[in-house]
C-alpha positions in Angstrom: 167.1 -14.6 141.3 167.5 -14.6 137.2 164.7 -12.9 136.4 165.1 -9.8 138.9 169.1 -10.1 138.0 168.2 -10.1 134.3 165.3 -7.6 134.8 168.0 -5.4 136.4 170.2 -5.6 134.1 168.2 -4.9 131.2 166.6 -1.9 133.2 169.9 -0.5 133.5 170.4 0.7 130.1 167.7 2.6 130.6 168.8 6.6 130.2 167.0 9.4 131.5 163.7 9.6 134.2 161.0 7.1 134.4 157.5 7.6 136.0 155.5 4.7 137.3 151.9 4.4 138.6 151.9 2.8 141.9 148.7 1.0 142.5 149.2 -0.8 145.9 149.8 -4.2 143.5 152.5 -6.5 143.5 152.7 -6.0 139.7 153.6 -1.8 140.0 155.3 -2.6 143.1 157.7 -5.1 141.5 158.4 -2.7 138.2 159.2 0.2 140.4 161.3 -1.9 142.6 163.4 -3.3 139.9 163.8 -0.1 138.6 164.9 1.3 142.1 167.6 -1.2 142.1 168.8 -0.5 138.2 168.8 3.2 137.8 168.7 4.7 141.4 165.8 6.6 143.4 167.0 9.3 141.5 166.1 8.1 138.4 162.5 6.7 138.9 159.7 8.4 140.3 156.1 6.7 141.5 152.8 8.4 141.4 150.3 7.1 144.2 146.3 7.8 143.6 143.9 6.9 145.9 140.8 6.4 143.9 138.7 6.2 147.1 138.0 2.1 146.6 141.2 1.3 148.1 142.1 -0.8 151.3 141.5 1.2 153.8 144.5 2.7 155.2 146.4 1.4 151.9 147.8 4.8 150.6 149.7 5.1 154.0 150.8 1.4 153.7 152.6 2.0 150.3 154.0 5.4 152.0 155.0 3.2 154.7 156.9 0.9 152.0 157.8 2.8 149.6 158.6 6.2 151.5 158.3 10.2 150.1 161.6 11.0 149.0 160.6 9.6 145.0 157.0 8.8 145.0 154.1 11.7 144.8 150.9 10.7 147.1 147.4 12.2 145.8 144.1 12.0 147.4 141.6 12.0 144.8 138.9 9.8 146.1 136.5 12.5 145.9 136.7 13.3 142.3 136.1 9.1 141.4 133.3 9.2 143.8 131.8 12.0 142.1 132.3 10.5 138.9 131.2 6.8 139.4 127.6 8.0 141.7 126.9 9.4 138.0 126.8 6.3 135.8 123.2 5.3 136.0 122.9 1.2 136.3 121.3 -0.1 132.9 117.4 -1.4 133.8 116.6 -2.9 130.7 118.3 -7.0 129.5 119.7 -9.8 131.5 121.3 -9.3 134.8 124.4 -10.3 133.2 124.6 -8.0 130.8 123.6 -4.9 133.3 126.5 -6.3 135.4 129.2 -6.4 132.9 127.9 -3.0 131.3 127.5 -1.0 134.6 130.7 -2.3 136.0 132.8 -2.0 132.5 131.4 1.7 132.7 133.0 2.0 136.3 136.1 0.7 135.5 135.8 3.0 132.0 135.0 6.3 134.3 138.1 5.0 136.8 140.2 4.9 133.9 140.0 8.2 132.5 139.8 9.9 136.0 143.1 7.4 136.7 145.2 8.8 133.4 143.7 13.0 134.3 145.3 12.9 137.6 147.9 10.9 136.0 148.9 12.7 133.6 148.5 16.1 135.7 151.1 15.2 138.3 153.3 13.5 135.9 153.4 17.2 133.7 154.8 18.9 136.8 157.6 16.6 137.6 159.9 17.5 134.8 162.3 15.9 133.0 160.4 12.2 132.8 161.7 10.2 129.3 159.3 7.0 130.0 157.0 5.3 131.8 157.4 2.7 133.8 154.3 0.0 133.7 153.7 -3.5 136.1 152.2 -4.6 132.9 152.0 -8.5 132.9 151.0 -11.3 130.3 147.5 -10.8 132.2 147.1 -8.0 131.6 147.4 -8.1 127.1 145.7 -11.3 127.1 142.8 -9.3 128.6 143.4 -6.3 126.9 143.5 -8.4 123.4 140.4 -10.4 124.2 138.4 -7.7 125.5 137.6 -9.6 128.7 138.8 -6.4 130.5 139.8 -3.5 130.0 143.3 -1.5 131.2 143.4 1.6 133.0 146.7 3.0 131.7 146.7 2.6 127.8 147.3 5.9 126.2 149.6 7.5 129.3 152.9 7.4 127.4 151.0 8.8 124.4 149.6 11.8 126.5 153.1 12.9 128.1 154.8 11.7 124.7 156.9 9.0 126.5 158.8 5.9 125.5 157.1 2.9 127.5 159.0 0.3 130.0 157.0 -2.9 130.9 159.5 -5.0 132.5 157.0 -7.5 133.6 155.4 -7.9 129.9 156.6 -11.6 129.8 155.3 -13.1 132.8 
């Protein structure tokens, strides 16, 4: 009850738009929630793409959750397929290091495919002033140790927005 009072709180000094990439997570989920609650449905606006490697039937479960009237819903699962058949799996060294270079190249390719549709949407909606992340204290411990890299660093920088990470803490 503190935190999501606090989080509130805090959130609601917030002026103008945000954006926020809705995954399916509890981490975007929460961030987008809390921001619901601080600045209005009006004020905060998700974007929803399905990479193909979802649950199945997941994009209709956020829509389900979340509703239309603030969040866009894109279909792009057959632009990441494309993308990921491409990456050849390394042959050469130890299956360990095969795995963690085919799969960080994945997860590299999702990335950037990720932040292009991203950003794409984002462009047409107008009037955004920041970006709303889920990001938690999991998520820059791995980013700072390199154990694994994060799909939406350099966003804000692309659409020249301020960046809100009310989860950062936890």
């Amino acid at each position: 009850k503190t935190f999501v009072a606090e989080s509130v709180q805090w959130l609601g000094r917030i002026q103008g738009k945000l954006i926020c990439g809705l995954s399916g997570g509890v981490d975007s989920a929460v961030a987008f929630r809390l921001a619901e609650r601080a600045l209005g449905s009006d004020r905060v606006h998700g974007i929803f793409v399905d990479n193909g490697w979802m649950r199945e039937g997941e994009m209709e479960e956020v829509r389900a959750i979340f509703g239309t009237s603030n969040v866009t819903y894109v279909d792009a699962s057959g632009r990441f397929h494309t993308a990921i058949e491409a990456i050849p799996y390394p042959t050469e060294g130890p299956l360990t290091d095969r795995e963690y270079h085919y799969y960080e190249a994945v997860r590299k390719t999702m990335g950037e495919i990720f932040i292009e549709v991203f950003v794409d949407i984002a462009k047409n909606l107008g009037g955004v002033q920041g970006l709303l992340q889920g990001t938690n204290w999991a998520d820059i411990i791995e980013s700072i140790t390199g154990l694994k890299s994060q799909h939406n660093v350099n966003i804000a920088e692309l659409l020249q927005l301020s960046v809100c990470e009310p989860l950062a803490g936890m």
